[in-house]
C-alpha positions in Angstrom: 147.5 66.2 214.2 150.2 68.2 216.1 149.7 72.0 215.5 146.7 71.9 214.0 145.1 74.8 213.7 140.8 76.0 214.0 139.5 78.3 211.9 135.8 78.8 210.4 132.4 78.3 212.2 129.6 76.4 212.3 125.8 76.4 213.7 124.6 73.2 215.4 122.3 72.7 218.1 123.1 70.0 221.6 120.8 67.4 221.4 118.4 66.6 224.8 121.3 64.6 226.4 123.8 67.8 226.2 125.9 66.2 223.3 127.1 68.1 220.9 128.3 66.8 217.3 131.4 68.5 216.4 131.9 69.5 212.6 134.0 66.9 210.7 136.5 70.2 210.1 137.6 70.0 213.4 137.7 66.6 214.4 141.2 66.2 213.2 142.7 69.0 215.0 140.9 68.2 217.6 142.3 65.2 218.4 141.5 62.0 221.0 142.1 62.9 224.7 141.3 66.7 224.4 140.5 68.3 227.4 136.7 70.5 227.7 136.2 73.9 230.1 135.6 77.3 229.8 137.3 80.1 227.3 139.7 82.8 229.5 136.3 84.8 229.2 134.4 82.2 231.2 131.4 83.0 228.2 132.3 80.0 225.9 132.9 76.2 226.5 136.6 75.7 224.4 137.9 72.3 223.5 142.0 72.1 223.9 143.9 69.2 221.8 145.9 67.3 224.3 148.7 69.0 223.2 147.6 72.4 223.6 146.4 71.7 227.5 149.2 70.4 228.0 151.3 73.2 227.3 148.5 75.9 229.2 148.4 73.5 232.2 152.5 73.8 232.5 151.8 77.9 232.8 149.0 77.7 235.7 151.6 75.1 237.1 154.3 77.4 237.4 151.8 79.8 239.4 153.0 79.4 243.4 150.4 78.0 245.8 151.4 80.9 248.0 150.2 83.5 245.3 146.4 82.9 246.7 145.5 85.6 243.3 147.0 83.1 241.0 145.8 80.4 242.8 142.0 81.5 242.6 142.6 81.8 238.5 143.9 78.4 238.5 141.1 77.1 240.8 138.3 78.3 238.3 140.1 77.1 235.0 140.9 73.6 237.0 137.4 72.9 238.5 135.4 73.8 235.2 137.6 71.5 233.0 137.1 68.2 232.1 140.2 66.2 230.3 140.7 63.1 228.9 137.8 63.7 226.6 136.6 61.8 223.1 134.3 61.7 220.2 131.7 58.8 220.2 131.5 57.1 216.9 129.1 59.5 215.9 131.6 62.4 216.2 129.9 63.6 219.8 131.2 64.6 222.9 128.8 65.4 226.1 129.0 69.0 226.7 128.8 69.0 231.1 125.9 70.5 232.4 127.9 73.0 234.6 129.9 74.0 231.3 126.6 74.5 229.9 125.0 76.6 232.1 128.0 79.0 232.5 127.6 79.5 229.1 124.4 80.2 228.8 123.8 77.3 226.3 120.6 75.5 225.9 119.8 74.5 222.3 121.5 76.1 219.7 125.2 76.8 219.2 127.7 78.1 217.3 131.2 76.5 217.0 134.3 79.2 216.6 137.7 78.1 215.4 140.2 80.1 217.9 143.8 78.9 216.4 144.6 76.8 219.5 141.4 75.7 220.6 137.9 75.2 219.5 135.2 77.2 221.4 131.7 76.2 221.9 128.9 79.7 222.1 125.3 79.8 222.4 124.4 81.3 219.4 122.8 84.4 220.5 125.1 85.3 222.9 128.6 84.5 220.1 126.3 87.0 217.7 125.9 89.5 220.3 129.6 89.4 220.8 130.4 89.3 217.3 128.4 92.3 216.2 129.5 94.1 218.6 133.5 93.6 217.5 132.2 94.1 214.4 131.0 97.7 215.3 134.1 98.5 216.6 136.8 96.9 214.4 138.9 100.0 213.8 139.9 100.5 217.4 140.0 97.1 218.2 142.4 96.5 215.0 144.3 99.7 216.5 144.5 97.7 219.9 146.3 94.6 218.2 148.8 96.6 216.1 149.9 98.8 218.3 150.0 95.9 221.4 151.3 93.1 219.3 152.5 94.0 216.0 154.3 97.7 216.6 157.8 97.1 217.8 158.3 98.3 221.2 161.3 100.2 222.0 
């Protein structure tokens, strides 16, 4: 489904084999071939449709092997993803023990519709980040306006 969009979340916990059943809401958007690594924030496994990978792997592409700045970013999001993924016909994908561990999963998680991809938190750690924002909404609202929204002249 082209342009699909997350939104929502859902607890869950990874079962002893580090697979990870991902909420029928999602699985369309989601998509066959998707690619699995870490969130920009390097605190959260994300899942990227085909599509959208696609598209984020033509940016780090157009990053010069001569920049070796660039090149370190590209390094960490290349060597912690995983592409070519699927769902099992139980609507699982194994979550990679490396992936895992940056993430600080172990049992139970929360799954966090991002618009373009689906992220994966251990659950303390996605509350703990949550309340926080929460806490501070007005400034961060403030950030986003004025940033994104307020037309710059």
């Amino acid at each position: 489904m082209a342009g699909a969009e997350f939104s929502g979340n859902y607890a869950h916990n990874i079962d002893p084999k580090g697979r990870a059943t991902i909420p029928a809401a999602f699985r369309d958007a989601l998509g066959d071939g998707f690619t699995i690594g870490m969130n920009n924030e390097f605190n959260a496994i994300a899942l990227y449709p085909a599509e959208r990978w696609r598209e984020f792997s033509e940016q780090l592409d157009r990053i010069p092997a001569t920049d070796a700045r660039g090149m370190a970013y590209v390094r960490l999001v290349k060597a912690f993803s995983f592409a070519g993924q699927s769902l099992d016909g139980q609507g699982r994908v194994l979550l990679p023990a490396v992936l895992r561990q940056k993430a600080g999963m172990d049992k139970a998680v929360r799954f966090a519709g991002m618009g373009r991809c689906l992220e994966i938190w251990d659950e303390d750690r996605f509350r703990a980040t949550y309340e926080a924002a929460e806490t501070d909404f007005a400034a961060i609202m403030a950030y986003v306006n004025d940033r994104y929204f307020t037309p710059q002249g």
